[in-house]
C-alpha positions in Angstrom: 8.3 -18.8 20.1 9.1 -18.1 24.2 12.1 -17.9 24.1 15.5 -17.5 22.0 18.8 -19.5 22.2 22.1 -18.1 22.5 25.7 -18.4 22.4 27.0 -15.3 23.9 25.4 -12.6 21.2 24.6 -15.2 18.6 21.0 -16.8 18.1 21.2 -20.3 17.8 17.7 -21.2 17.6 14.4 -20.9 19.4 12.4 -22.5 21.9 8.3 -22.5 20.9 5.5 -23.7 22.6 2.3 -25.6 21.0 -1.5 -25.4 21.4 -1.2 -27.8 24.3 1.9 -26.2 25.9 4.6 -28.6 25.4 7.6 -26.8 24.6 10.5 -27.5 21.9 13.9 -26.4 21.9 15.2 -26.1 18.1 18.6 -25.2 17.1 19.5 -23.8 14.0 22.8 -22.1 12.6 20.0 -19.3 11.2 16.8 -18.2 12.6 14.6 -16.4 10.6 12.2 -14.2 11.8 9.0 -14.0 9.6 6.1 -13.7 12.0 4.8 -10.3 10.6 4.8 -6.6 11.8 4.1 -7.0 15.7 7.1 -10.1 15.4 7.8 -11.6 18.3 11.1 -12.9 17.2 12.3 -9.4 16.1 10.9 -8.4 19.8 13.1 -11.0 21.5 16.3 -10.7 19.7 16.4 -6.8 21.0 17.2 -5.2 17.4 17.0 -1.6 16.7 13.2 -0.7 15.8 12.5 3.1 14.2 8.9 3.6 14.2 7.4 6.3 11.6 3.4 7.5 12.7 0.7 7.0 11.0 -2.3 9.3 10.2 -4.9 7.2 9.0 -7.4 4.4 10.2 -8.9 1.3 7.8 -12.0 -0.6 7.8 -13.6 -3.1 5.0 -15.3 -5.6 4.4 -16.6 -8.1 1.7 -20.1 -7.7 0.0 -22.0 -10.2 -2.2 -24.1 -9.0 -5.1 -21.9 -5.7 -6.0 -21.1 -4.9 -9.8 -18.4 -2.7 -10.0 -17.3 -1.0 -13.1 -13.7 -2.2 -13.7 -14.4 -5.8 -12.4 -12.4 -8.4 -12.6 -9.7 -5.1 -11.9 -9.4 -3.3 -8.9 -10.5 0.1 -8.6 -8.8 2.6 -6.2 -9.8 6.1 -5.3 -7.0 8.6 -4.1 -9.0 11.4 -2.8 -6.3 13.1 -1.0 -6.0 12.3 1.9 -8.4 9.9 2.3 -8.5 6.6 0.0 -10.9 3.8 -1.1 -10.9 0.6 -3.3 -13.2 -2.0 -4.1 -11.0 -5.3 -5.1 -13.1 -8.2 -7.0 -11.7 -11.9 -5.2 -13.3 -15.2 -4.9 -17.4 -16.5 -5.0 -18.5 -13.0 -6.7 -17.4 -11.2 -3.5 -16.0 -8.0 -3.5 -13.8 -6.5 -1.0 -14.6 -2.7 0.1 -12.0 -0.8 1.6 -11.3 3.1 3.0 -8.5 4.3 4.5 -9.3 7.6 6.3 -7.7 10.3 8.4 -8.2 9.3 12.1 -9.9 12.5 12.3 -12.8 10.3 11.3 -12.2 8.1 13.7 -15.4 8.7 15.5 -17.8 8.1 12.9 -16.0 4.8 11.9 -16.3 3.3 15.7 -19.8 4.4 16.0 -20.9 2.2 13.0 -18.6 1.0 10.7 -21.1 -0.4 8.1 -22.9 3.0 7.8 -20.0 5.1 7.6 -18.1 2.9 5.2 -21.6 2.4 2.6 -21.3 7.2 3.0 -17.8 6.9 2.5 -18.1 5.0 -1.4 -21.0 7.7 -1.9 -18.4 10.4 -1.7 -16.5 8.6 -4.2 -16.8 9.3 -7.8 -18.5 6.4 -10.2 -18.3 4.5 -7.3 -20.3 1.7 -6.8 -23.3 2.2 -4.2 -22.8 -0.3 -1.4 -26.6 0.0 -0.1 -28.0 -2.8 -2.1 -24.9 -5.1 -1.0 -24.8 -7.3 1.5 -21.7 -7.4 3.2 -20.4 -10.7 5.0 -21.9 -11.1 8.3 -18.7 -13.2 9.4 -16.5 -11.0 9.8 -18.4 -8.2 8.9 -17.0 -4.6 8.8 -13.8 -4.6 10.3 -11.4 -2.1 11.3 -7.5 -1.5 12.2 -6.4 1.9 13.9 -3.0 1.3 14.8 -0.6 0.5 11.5 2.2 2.4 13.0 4.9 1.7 10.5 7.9 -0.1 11.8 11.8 -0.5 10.1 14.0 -3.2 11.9 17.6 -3.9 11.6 17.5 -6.8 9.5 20.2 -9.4 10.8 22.0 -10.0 14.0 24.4 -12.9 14.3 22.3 -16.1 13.9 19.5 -14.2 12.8 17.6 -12.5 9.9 14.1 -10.9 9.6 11.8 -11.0 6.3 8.9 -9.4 5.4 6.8 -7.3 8.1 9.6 -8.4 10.9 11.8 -6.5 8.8 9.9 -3.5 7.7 6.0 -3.1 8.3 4.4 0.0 6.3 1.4 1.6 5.2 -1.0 -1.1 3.9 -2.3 1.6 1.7 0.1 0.9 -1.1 -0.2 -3.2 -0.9 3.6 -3.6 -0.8 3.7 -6.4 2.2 3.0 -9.5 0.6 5.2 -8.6 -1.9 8.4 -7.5 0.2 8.1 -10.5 2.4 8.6 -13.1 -0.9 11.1 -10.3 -2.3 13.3 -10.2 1.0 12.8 -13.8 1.7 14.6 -14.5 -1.8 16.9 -12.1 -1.3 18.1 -13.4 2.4 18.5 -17.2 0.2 20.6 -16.0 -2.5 22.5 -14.2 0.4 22.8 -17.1 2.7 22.9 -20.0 0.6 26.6 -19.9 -0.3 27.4 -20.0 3.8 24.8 -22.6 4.9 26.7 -25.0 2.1 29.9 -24.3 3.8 31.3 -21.9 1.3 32.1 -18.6 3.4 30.7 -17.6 6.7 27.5 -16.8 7.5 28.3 -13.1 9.1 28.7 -12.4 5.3 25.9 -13.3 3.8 24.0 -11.6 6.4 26.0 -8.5 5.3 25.1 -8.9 1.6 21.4 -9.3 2.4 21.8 -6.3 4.5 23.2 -4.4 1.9 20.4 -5.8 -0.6 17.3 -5.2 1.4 18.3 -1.5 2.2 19.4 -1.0 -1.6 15.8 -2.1 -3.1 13.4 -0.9 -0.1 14.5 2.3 1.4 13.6 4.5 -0.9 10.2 3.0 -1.2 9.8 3.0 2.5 10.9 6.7 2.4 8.4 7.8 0.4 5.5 5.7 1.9 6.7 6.5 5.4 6.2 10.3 4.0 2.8 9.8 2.7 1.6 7.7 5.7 1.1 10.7 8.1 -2.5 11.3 6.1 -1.1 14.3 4.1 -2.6 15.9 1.5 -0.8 14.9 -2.1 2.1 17.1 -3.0 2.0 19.0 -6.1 4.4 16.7 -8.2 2.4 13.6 -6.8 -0.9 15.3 -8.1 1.2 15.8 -11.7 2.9 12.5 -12.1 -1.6 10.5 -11.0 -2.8 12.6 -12.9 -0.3 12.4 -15.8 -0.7 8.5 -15.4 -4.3 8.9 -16.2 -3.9 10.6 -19.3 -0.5 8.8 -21.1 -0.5 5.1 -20.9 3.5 5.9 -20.7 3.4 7.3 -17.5 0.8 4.7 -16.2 3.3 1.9 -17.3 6.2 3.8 -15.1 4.4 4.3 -12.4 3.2 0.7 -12.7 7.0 -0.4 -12.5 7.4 1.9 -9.4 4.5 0.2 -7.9 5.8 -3.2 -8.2 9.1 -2.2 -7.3 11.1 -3.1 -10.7 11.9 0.5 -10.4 12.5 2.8 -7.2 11.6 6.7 -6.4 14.7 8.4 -8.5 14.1 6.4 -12.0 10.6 6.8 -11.2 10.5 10.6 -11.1 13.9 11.3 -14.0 11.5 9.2 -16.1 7.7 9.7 -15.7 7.8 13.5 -14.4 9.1 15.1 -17.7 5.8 12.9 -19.6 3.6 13.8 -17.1 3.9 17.6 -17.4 3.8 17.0 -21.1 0.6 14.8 -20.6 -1.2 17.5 -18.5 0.0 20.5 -20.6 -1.7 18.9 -23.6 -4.8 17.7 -21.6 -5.3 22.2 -20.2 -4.6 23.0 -23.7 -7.3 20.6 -25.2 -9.4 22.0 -22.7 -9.0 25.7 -23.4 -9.4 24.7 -27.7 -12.2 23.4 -26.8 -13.8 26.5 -24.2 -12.9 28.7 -27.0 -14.4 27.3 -29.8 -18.1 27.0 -27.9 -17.5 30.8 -27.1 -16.8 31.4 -31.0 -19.9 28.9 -31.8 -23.3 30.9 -30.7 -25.3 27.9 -31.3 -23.1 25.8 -28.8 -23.1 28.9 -26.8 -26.5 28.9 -26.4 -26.6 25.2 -25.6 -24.5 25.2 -22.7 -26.3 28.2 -21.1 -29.6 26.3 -21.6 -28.6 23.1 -20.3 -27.1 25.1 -17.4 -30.5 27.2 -16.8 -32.2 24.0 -17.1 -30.3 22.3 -14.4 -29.0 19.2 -16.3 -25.7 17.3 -16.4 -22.8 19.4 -16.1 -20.2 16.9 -15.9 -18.6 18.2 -19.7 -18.1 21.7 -18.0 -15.6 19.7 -14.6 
């Protein structure tokens, strides 16, 4: 798309150019912009933009021959601030991922293979990327600028979906999602107008009103985290909680894929989170005590401890 049509401040469809350069002028009582977070469409129709920054770089890539522990699951690491995941996809390929702070921007740039096969080392039960081979085509690839991006959804004539309408942190894997999401909102909005039955100024309104109700308070929160901070205490009760009572891994699950949003999320899960964790330190001190009352298990920590051997019981 070159160019957009109007009739005094109402879009009225688009002229785009091919491959090959010939141009086509297309009108339409509704254009839709859904060309993703740098849209050109959103850029062209002049609508408010607020941009929010963001504190971290990404680089993956996808690597044959790698067994990892929760496969055919993904497995993420929050490590606060930085992150990593290995996802399982197609032909026994695997893709690698980290998202780090750009204060690690150098090390990234100078080789991105290297520094992405010492970043899963860091990572505990990990899988070791040094006997993978990754893709030559594409490779290791990185993206340092994900600024995150929120658009005034409609003008008359014209809607955005997707990225055009809000662009944020990849980390959380919301995108592809949001773009079907708002896309279906925007026809159940529309519909009743493009058959006649009301105008379309309305049904822009309503999906307006619907894409602020459902997203902003996801955006919010993501917009928050996307700086590179380090986790905020509740965050670290409510992952860790998740870990240890499936019921607060099945809310967070429905915050996740947005059946629920931030406020249900927290009146819900936070209360069984703190009761989750309280039971797990209280396990933990039961346990402490009852090898310092028990001189024979006493004796066998301190030995395996002089000896040098595994001390992941005592973390």
């Amino acid at each position: 798309v070159t160019e957009l049509r109007r009739a005094g401040a109402t879009v009225t469809g688009v002229v785009a150019r091919d491959r090959e350069g010939v141009e086509t002028t297309i009108e339409a009582p509704l254009t839709i912009g859904a060309d993703g977070r740098d849209s050109r469409i959103a850029d062209l129709s002049g609508v408010e933009v607020k941009t929010y920054p963001h504190g971290r770089i990404a680089y993956g890539g996808y690597f044959e021959g790698l067994e990892t522990q929760h496969a055919p699951d993904a497995s993420v690491w929050l490590m606060d601030p930085d992150w990593g995941a290995a996802f399982p996809t197609d032909d026994g390929l695997t893709f690698c991922a980290a998202m780090v702070s750009k204060s690690r921007a150098g090390e990234f740039k100078a080789d991105p293979h290297e520094a992405l096969v010492a970043h899963f080392e860091s990572l505990p039960e990990a899988p070791s990327l040094r006997g993978a081979k990754v893709l030559a085509d594409p490779g290791v690839l990185g993206k340092v600028d994900m600024t995150n991006r929120m658009r005034t959804v409609t003008a008359p004539g014209l809607a955005l979906v997707g990225d055009a309408a809000l662009a944020t942190d990849p980390l959380y894997g919301v995108g592809c999602g949001w773009a079907f999401q708002s896309g279906e909102w925007l026809a159940d909005a529309v519909a009743p107008s493009l058959r006649g039955e009301g105008s379309l100024d309305a049904g822009l309104r309503r999906y307006r009103r619907a894409h602020k109700r459902h997203l902003r308070g996801h955006a919010w929160m993501i917009h928050d985290a996307a700086s590179g901070r380090k986790l905020q205490p509740p965050e670290r009760l409510f992952f860790s909680g998740g870990a240890r009572d499936p019921r607060v891994a099945m809310i967070f699950d429905a915050f996740g894929a947005r059946q629920i949003g931030p406020a249900r999320m927290m009146a819900t899960g936070m209360p069984i989170a703190a009761m989750a964790n309280a039971r797990y330190a209280l396990g933990r001190r039961r346990s402490a005590a009852k090898q310092v009352g028990d001189p024979e298990r006493s004796g066998e920590a301190a030995r395996v401890g002089h000896d040098g051997g595994d001390r992941r019981g005592s973390r």
